[in-house]
N, C-alpha and C positions, 0 to 999 in steps of 0.2 A: 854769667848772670849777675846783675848786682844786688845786692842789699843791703841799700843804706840804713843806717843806724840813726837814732834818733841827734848826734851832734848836726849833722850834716842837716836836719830839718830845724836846727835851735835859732830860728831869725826870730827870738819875741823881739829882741831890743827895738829894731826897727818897726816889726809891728805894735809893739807898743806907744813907740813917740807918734808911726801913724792914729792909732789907735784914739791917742789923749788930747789930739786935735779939738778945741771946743768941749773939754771934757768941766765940771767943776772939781774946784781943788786946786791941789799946786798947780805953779806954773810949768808951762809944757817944757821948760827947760830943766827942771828941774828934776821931773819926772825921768825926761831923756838920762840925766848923771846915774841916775837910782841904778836904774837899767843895765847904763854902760858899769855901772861898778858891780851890779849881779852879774856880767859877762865876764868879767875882770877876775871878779874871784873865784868863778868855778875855772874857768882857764890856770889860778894858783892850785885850784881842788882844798879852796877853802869853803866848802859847802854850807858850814855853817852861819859865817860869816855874811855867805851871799843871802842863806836865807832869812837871816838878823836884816839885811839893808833892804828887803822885797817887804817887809814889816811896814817900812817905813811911809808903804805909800796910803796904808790902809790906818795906820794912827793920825784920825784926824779929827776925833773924838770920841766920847763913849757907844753915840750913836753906829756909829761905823766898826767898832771892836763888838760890839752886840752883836751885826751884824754878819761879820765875819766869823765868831764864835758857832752861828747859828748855822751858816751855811760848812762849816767843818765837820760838825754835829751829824752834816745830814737834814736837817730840819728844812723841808717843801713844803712848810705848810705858811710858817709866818714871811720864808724868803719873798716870794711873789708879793705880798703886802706889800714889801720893803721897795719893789722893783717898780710897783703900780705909784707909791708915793714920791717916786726919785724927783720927779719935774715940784710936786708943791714943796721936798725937802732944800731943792735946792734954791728956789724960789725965795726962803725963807733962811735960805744959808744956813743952814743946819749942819752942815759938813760931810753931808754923806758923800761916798765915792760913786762913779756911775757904772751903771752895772757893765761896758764895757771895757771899763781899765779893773775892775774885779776880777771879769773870765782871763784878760793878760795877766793880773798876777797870777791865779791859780795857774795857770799854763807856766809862767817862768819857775813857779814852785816844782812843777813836775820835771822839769827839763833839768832843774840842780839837783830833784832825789835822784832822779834816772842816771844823771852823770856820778853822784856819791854813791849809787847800790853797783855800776858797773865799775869802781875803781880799785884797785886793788886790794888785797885786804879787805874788804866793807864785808859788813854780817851781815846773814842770811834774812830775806826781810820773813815778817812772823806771817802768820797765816788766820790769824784774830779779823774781823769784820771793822775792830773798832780800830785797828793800827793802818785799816783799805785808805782809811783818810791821810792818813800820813804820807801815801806813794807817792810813785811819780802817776801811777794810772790816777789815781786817784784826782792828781791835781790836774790833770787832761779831762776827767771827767766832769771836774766841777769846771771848768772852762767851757767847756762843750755844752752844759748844760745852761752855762751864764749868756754865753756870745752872741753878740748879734752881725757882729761882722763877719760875713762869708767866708774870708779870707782866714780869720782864726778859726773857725767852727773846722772850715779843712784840713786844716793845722793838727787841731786837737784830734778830729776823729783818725786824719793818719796816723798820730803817735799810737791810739790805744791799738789800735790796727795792729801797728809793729810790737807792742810790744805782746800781744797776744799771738801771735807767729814768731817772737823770742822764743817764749814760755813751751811753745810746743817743740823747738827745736834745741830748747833745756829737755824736756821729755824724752824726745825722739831718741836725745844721747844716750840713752837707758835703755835702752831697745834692745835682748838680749841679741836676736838677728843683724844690726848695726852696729852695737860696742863690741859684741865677741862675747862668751858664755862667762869674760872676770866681772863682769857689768854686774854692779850691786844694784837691785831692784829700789827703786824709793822716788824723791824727786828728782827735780833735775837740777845737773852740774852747772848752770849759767846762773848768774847772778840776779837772775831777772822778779821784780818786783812786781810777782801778780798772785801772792797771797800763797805759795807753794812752799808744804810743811817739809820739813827734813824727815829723812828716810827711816820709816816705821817696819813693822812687820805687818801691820796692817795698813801700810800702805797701795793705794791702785795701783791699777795695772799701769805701767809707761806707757802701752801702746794704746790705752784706753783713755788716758787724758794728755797724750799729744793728737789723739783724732778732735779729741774737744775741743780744746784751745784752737786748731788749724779749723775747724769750722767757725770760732767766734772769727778768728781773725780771717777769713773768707766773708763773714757776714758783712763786719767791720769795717775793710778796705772797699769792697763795693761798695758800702756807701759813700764813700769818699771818693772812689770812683764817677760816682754819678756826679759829683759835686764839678769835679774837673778831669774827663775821661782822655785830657791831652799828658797829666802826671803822669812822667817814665816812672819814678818809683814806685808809685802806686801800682800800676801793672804788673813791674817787677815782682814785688811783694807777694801781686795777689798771684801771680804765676806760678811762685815757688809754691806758695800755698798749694795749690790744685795739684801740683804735683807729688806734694809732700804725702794729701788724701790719698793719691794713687797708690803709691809705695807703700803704703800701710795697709790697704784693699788686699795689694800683692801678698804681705807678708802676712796677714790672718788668712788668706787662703792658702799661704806654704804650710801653715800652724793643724788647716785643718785637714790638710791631704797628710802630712807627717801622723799628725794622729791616726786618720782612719788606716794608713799601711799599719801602723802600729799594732790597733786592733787584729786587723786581718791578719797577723801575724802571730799576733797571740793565740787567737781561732785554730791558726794553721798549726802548731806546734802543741794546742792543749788536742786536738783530732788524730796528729799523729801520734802524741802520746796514748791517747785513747784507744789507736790501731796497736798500739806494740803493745799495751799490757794486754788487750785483747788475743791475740799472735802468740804472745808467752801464755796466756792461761788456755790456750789450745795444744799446745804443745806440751804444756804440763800435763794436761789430760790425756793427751794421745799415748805417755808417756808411761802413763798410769794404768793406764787399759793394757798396754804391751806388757808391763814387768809384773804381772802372774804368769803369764804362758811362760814368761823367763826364770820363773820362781819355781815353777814345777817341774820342769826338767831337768832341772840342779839336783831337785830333790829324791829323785832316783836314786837309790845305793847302787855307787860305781865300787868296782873294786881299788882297792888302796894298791897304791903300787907297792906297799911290803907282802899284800896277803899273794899268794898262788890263784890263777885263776882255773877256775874248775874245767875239767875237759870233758866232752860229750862221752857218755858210754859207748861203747862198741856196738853192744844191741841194739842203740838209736840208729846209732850211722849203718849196721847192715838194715835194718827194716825200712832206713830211708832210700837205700841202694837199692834193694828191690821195690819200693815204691815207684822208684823211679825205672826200671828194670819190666815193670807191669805196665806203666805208662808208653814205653818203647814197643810193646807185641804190635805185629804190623795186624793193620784193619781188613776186614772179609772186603776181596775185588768184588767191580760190580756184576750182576745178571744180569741178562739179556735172554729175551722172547724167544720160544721156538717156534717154529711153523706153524703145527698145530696151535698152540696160542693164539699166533698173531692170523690165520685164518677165522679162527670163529668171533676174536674183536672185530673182525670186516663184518661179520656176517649180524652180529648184533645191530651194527650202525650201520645196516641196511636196513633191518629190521624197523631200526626204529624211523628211517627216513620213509619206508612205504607208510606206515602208521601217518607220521604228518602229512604228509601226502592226501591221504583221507580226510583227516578233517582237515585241511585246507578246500578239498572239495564241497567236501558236505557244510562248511560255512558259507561256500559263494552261493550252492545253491537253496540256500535259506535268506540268504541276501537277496536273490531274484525274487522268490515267492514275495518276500517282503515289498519288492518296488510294487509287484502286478498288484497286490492288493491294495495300494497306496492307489494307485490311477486309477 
């Protein structure tokens, strides 16, 4: 996948001498040297030099340093004036520059910060509002907002593009999950010039302002996109992008499934604790209920093994021998009926069977009387 970096998009020179075609001011020649020598010297990484010769195109008198002051400033209020007067200033030869060789130099300004903040050694850019103007974003922005040529307008909105999917892949580096748990929380390790403060205690989260940045610079390149949707790197860029969102989706959802095992874990170990002191304090009690019955049986006087133990009397053991001797006398065998006995039992339950016999009779026939007088 590639990702080109902003040198490989640095054509101002050429869009610039296109640019100043018919422009008022120097001559287009001369315009072109300025250029080729702002190429010249950051190619030395004499930054500042180049940005002393990009000077040169906008001193072309008070009028024009006014101006240029005001649009550094920030100030959108008097600039448009100044863009609505261009045709009667130049008219009048006043000096002023035209607002599309303005938006080229603010773009070649940004293209020498962006090459001096990625060079070796260079300091960390500040994170102040009022140092935004100094960037290289900065001078992309004010181009982007100056241009009227298509061609730079694309130019400039790819730079900020890239350089806001730098910023988050400064970020991203910080990402406990991607650098490894030595990762010191704060900004980001890239050089990148988009107002990122060096590493606080109270600084955000890495994974919370590499999601930001990867949506501005999503926002960013599509519309640069739209401008020219045949740009390989544009695509490129916004590709990485999308993907970048993805992997970060991925790892807040590892963050929150890590957490909730965590919980459940904790749950699970404060319930088992919960079980086992509950367990011990049952067993204490169990424990506690048994060791009287244990306490009372100890407490018996046994004899000491120095005393004699006493022997039963004689008198005991014979009155228990004959106890037992009384208990042994064999029991009276059974009896059994004699004749006479068992003759006059028969004759009794005869006796008594003829009785039933009678009133069985003498019921049926009070039962008859009963029907006859019924019919």
């Amino acid at each position: 996948m590639r990702f080109p970096g902003l040198d490989k998009r640095a054509l101002f020179v050429a869009g610039a001498i296109a640019l100043c075609t018919g422009f008022a001011g120097p001559p287009r020649k001369e315009v072109a040297l300025v250029f080729e020598r702002i190429e010249s010297l950051c190619a030395e990484e004499k930054f500042d030099e180049a940005l002393a010769a990009g000077e040169q195109l906008l001193r072309l008198g008070w009028l024009d340093n006014w101006r240029r002051e005001l649009e550094l400033d920030g100030s959108w209020f008097l600039a448009p004036i100044f863009d609505a007067l261009d045709p009667w200033l130049e008219r009048f030869e006043l000096g002023t520059s035209s607002v599309n060789r303005r938006a080229a130099l603010h773009y070649a300004r940004g293209v020498v910060l962006h090459r001096r903040d990625q060079a070796p050694g260079a300091a960390p850019a500040q994170a102040s509002e009022e140092a935004a103007a100094a960037t290289a974003r900065g001078g992309f922005e004010r181009a982007l907002a100056l241009a009227v040529a298509e061609d730079l307008r694309a130019d400039a909105s790819y730079n900020i593009g890239t350089l806001a999917l730098l910023a988050g892949e400064g970020w991203r580096s910080q990402i406990p999950e991607i650098a490894g748990p030595s990762a010191a929380p704060g900004g980001p390790s890239m050089g990148v010039p988009l107002g990122a403060a060096a590493a606080t205690p109270e600084s955000p989260s890495p994974l919370e302002e590499a999601r930001r940045a990867y949506l501005e610079a999503r926002e960013l390149l599509s519309v640069r996109l739209r401008l020219d949707w045949r740009d390989a790197d544009t695509r490129a860029n916004l590709e990485l992008c999308l993907r970048r969102l993805k992997e970060l989706e991925e790892i807040e959802e590892q963050r929150e499934q890590s957490e909730q095992s965590e919980e459940d874990q904790e749950q699970q170990n404060s319930e088992d604790s919960e079980n086992s002191d509950d367990s011990q304090s049952k067993e204490e009690s169990e424990s506690e209920d048994a060791n009287p019955e244990d306490e009372e049986s100890p407490g018996e006087e046994q004899p000491e093994p120095d005393e004699p133990q006493e022997q039963p009397e004689p008198a005991e053991q014979d009155d228990s021998q004959e106890q037992e001797g009384g208990d042994g006398e064999p029991q009276p065998s059974e009896e059994f009926l004699t004749r006479e006995e068992v003759q006059r039992l028969l004759d009794m339950l005869k006796e008594h069977e003829e009785e039933g016999e009678k009133m069985r009779a003498q019921a049926r026939q009070a039962q008859r009387r009963k029907s006859t007088r019924d019919w």
